[in-house]
C-alpha positions as CSV (number, residue, x, y, z in Angstrom):
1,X,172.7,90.9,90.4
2,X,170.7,92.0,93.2
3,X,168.5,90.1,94.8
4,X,169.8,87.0,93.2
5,X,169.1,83.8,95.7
6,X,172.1,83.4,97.5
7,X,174.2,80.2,98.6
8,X,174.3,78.7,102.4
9,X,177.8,79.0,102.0
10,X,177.6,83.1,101.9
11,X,174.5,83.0,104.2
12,X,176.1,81.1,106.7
13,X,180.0,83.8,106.1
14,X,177.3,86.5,106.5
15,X,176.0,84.5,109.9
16,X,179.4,84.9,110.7
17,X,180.1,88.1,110.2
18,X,177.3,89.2,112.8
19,X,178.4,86.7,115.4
20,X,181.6,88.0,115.1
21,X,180.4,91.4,115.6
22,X,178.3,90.7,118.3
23,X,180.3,88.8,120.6
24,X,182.5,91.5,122.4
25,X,182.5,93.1,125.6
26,X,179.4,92.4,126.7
27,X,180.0,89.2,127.5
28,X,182.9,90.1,130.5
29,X,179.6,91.9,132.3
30,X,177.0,90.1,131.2
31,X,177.3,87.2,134.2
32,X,177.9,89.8,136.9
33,X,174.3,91.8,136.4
34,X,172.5,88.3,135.4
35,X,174.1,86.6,138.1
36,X,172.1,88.9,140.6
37,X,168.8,88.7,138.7
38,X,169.1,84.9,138.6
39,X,169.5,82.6,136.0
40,X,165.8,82.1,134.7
41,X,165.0,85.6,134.7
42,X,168.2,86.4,132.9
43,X,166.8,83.7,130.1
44,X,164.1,84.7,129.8
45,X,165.1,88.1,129.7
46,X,168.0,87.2,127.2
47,X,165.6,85.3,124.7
48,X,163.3,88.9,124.6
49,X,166.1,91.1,123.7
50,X,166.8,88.6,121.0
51,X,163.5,88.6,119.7
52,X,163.1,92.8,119.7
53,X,166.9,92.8,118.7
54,X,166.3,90.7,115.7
55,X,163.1,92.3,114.8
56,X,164.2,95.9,114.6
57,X,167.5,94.2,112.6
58,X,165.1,93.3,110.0
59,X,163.6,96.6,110.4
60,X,167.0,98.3,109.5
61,X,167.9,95.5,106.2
62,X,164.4,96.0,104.8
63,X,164.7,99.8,104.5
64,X,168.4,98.3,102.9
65,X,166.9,96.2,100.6
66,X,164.3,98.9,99.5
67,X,167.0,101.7,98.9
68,X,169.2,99.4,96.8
69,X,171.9,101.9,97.4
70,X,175.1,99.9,97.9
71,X,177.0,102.6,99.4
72,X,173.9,103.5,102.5
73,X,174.9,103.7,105.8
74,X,172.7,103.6,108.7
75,X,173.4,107.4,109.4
76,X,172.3,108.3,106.0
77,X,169.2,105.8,106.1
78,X,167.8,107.2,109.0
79,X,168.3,111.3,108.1
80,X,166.3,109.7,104.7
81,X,163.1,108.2,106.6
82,X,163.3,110.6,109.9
83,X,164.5,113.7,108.3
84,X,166.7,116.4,110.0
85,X,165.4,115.5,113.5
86,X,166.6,111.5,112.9
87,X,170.0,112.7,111.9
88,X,170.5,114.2,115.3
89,X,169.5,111.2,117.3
90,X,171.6,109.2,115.2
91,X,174.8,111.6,116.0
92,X,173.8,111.7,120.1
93,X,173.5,107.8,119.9
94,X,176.5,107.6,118.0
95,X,178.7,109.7,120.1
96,X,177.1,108.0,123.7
97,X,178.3,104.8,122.1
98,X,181.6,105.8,120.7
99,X,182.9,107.3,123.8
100,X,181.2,104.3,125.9
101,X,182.8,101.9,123.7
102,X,186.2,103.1,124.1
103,X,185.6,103.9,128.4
104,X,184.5,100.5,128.8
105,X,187.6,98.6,127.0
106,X,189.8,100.6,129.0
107,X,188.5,100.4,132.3
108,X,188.0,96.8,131.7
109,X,191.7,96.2,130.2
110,X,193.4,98.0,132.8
111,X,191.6,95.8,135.5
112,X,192.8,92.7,133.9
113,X,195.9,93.7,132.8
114,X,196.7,94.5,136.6
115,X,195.5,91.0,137.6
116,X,197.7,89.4,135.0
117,X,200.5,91.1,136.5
118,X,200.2,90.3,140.1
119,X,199.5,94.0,140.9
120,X,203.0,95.0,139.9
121,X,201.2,97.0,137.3
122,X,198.8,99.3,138.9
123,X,195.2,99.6,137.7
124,X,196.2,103.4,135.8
125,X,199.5,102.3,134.5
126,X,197.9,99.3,133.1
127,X,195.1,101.5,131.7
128,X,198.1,103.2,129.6
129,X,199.6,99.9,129.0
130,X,196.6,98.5,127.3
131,X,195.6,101.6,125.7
132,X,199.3,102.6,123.7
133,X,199.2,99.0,123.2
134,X,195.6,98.4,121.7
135,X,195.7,101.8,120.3
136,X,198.8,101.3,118.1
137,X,197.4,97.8,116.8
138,X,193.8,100.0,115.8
139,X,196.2,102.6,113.8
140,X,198.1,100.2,112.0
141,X,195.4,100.0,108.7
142,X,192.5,98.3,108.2
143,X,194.4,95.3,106.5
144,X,196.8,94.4,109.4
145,X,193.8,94.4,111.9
146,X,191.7,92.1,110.1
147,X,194.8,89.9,110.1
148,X,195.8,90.1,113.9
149,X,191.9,90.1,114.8
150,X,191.7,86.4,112.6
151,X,194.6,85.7,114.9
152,X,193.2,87.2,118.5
153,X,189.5,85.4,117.2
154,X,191.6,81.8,116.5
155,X,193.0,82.6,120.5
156,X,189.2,84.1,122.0
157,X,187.4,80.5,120.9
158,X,190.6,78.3,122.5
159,X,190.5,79.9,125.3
160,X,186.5,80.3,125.8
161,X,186.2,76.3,125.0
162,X,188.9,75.2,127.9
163,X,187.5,77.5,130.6
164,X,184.0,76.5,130.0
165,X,185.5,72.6,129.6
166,X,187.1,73.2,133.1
167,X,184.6,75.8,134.6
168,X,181.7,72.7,134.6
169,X,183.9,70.6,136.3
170,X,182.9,73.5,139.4
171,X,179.6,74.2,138.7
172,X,177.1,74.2,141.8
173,X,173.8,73.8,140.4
174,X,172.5,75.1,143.6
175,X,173.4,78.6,142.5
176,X,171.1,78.7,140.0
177,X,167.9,78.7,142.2
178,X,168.1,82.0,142.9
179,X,166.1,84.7,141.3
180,X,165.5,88.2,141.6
181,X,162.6,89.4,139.2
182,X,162.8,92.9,140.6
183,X,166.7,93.3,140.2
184,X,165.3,92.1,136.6
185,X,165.3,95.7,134.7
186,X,168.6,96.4,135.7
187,X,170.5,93.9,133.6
188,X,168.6,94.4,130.2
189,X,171.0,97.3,129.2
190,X,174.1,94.7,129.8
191,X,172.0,91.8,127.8
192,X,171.3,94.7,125.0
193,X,175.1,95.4,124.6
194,X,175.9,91.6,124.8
195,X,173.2,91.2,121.8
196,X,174.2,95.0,119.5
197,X,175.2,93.7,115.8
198,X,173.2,96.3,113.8
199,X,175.7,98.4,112.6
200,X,176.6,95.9,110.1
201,X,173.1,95.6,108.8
202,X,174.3,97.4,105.5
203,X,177.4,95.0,105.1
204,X,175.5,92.3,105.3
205,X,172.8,93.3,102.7
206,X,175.7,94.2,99.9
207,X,177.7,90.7,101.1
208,X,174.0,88.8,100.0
209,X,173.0,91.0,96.8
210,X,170.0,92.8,98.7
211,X,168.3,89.4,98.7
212,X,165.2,89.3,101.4
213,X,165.3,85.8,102.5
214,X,169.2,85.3,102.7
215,X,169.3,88.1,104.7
216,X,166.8,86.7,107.4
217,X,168.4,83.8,107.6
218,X,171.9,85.6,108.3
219,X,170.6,87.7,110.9
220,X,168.6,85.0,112.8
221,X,171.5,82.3,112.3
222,X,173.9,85.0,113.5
223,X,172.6,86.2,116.2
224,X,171.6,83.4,118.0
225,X,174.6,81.7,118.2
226,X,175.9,84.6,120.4
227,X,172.6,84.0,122.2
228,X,173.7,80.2,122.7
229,X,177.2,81.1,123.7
230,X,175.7,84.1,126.2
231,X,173.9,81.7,127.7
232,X,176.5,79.0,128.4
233,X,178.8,81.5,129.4
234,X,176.3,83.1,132.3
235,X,175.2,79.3,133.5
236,X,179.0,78.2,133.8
237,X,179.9,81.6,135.4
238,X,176.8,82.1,137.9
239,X,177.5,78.1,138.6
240,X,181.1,78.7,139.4
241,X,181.1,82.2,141.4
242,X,179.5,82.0,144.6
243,X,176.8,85.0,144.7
244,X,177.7,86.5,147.8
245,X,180.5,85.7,150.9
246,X,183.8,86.7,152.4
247,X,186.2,88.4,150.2
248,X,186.4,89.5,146.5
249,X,186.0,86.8,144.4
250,X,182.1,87.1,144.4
251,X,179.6,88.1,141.9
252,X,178.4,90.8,144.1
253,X,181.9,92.0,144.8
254,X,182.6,92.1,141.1
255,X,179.2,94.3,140.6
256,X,180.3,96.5,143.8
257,X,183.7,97.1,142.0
258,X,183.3,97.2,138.1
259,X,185.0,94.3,137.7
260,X,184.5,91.8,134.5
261,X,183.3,88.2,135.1
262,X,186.5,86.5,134.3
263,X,188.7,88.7,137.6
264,X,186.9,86.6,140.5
265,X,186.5,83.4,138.3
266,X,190.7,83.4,137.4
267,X,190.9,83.8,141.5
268,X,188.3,80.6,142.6
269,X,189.3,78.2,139.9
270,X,191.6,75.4,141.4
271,X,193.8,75.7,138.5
272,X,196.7,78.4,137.7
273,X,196.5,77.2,134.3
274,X,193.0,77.9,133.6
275,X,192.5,80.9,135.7
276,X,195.5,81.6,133.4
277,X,193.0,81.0,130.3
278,X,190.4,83.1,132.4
279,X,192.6,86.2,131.9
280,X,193.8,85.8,128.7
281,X,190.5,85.2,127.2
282,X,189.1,88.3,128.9
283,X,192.5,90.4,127.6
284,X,191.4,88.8,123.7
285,X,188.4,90.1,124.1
286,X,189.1,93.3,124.6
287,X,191.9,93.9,122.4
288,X,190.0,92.2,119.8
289,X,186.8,94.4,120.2
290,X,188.7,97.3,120.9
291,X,190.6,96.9,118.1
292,X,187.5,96.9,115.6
293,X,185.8,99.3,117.6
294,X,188.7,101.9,117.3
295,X,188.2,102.0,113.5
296,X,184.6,103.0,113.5
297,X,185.3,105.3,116.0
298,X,188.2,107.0,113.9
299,X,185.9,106.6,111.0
300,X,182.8,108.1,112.8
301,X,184.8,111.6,114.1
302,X,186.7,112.0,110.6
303,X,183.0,111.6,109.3
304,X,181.6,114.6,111.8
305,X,184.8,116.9,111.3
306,X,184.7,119.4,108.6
307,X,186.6,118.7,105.8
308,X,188.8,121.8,105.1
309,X,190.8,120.3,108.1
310,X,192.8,118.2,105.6
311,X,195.6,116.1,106.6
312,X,194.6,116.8,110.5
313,X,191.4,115.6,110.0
314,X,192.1,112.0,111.2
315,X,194.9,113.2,113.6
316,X,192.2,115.1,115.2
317,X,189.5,112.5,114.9
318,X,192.2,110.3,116.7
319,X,192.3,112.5,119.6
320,X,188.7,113.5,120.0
321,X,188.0,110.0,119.7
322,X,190.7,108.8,122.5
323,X,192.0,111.3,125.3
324,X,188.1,112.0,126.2
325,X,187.6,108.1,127.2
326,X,191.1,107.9,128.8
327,X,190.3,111.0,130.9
328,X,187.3,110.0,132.4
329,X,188.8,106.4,132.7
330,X,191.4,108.3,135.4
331,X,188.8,110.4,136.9
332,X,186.4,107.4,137.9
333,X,188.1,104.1,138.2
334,X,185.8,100.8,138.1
335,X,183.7,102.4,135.4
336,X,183.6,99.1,133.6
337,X,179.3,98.1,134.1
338,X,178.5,101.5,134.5
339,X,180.2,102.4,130.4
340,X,178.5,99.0,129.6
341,X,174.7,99.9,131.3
342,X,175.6,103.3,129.9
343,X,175.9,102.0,126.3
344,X,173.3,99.2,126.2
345,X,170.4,101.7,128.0
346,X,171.2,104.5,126.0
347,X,172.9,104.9,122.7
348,X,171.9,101.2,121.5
349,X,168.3,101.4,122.5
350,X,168.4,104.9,121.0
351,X,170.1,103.7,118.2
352,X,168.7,100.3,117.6
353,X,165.2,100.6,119.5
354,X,163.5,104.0,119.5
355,X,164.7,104.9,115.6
356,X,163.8,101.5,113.7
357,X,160.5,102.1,115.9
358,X,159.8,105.3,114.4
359,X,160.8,104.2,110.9
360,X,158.7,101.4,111.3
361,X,155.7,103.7,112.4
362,X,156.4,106.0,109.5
363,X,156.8,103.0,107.1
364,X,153.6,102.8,104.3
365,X,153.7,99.1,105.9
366,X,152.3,100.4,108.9
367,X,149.5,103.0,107.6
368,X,148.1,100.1,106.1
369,X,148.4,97.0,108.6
370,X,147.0,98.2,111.7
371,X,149.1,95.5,113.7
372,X,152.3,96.7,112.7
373,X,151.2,99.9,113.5
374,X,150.3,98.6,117.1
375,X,153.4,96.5,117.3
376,X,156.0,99.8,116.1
377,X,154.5,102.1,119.5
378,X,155.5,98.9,121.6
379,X,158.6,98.7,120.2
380,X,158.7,102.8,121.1
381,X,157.2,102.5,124.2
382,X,159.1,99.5,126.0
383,X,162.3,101.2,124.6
384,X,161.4,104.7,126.2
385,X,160.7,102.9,129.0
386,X,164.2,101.2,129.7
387,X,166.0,104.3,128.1
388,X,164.0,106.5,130.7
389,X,165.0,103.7,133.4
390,X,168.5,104.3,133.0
391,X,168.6,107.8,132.6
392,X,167.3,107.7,136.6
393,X,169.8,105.6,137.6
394,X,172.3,107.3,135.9
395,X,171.1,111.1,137.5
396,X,170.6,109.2,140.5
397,X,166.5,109.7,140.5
398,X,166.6,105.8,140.7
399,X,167.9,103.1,142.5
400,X,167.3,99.4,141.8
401,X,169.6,97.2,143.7
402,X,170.1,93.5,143.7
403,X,168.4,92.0,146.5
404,X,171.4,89.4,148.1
405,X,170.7,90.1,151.7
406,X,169.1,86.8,152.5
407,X,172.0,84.8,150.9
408,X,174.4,86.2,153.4
């Protein structure tokens, strides 16, 4: 029945389910752009997100709840409360993210798979490597990939417990005194990607019967655990990596280069084993994301491609989804932050920001409470504002840099 009170058993499987979703590739970056800002402001900065991110979750379930459609997508949700002119935000986001998603695994996967190699494999033949590879796993059915992702999840949290066991062991406290308010703005599209779970909003919702309070407890529960584990994982990283120095195995040689956290961390710890660990938890995490990625993404283009296409409808999905990504993967190596920045400042603010601000505004809810009223143009405004923030620094109308000089 729907909204029947639901069990802590399925509350806590629906916790789970978001945690899951949320942990991903986000967390490979997320210690090389907070490592810059500092540790407090990335905190603080961290424990924001996670308020707005939570807040405009609840946003999307209680439009969920009130539909009490079983089959409603967000896509569909939106083009109901925004019209016409929400349906086409939603398909921009959509596609920012999609072909972000995708450019991101791959740059990162072929930097990692070349480490683990010892360079035999270069950077683009590992790029091919991990993408046949990763690819192949995606197109095998949504059956085998839940069971090699229970697998590849089983391996991420082994792996992520022995480095962070063996990282402390080389933490410098003394690293963490630095802080760089100003270099502050320029991390919060990296801390939005690490903290994106939305699109399963309307899973969740049918998993606990459309029922109100089960739901908020799932979606706080569930995404603050990733908040805990983000947070561990930036103080043992930013402990660990010095911030600046001779060589590569910096934090601001990794954000020079693109490079995930885990490249200079497997090179500085005193351990083959571990930095061993280092790289294999970094290559789980992006098979394992890319993996469940690569099924929306086939779903989303066979979704947008007309249906008289027939049986080539998800051959072509497959390819407009994939070569795209893998093209511009070629064209501009060490693309890894930028895809990352590009995603969590656009499509995901766009997606998960701006829109539940504007169905907020539009909500009854909000004609009659003047506060909420208030608090959805906030929502709109601070989101403009870091989504107009990025846009500069993408079109090069901006520049904030992280300010390292005095460390040197």
């Amino acid at each position: 029945m729907e909204n029947q009170p639901q069990g802590n058993f399925k509350i806590f499987r629906a916790a789970l389910m978001i945690t899951g979703t949320t942990i991903g590739i986000g967390i490979l970056g997320l210690p090389v752009k907070t490592g810059l800002a500092g540790v407090l402001p990335s905190l603080v900065a961290t424990l924001v997100v996670w308020v707005v991110m939570l807040g405009t979750g609840w946003i999307l379930a209680r439009e969920v709840i009130a539909s009490n459609d079983r089959t409603i997508d967000i896509s569909t949700l939106v083009h109901q409360k925004l019209g016409l002119s929400g349906r086409v935000m939603t398909v921009i986001g959509y596609l920012v993210l999609v072909y972000g998603i995708i450019t991101a695994h791959l740059a990162g996967g072929g930097e990692v798979l070349s480490v683990m190699t010892g360079g035999v494999l270069s950077v683009n033949t590992a790029i091919l490597v991990f993408f046949v590879v990763a690819t192949f796993i995606a197109l095998l059915g949504v059956a085998w990939v839940e069971k090699i992702n229970s697998f590849l999840m089983a391996g991420l949290l082994f792996c992520f417990v022995i480095i962070l066991f063996e990282a402390t062991k080389s933490v410098d406290t003394a690293r963490f005194a630095h802080k760089d308010w100003m270099f502050l703005s320029a991390t919060i599209p990296i801390i939005v990607c690490a903290q994106t779970y939305q699109l399963i909003v309307p899973a969740v919702c049918r998993m606990l019967n459309n029922d109100p309070k089960a739901v908020k407890k799932a979606l706080v529960a569930g995404t603050l655990i990733p908040v805990i584990i983000n947070s561990v994982w930036m103080l043992a990283v930013v402990g660990v990596l010095p911030l600046v120095g001779d060589g590569d195995n910096t934090i601001f040689a990794a954000f020079e280069k693109g490079l995930p956290a885990t490249v200079p961390l497997a090179a500085v710890l005193h351990s083959g084993v571990i930095s061993r660990f280092a790289l294999v938890f970094s290559m789980v995490v992006l098979v394992s994301s890319y993996v469940m990625q690569s099924t929306a993404v086939i779903g989303f283009f066979e979704d947008l491609l007309p249906a008289n296409l027939g049986r080539k409808r998800r051959t072509t999905g497959i390819v407009v989804g994939f070569v795209p990504p893998l093209v511009v993967v070629f064209l501009y190596p060490g693309i890894f932050l930028k895809a990352l920045d590009l995603i969590g400042g656009g499509s995901v603010i766009l997606l998960f920001g701006v829109i539940p601000g504007l169905m907020l505004l539009k909500d009854e809810v909000s004609r009659r409470i003047r506060s909420i009223r208030v608090l959805a143009i906030c929502l709109l405004l601070v989101c403009l504002f870091f989504m107009g923030l990025e846009l500069m620094q993408e079109f090069g109308l901006s520049k904030i840099g992280p300010n390292v000089e005095y460390w040197l």
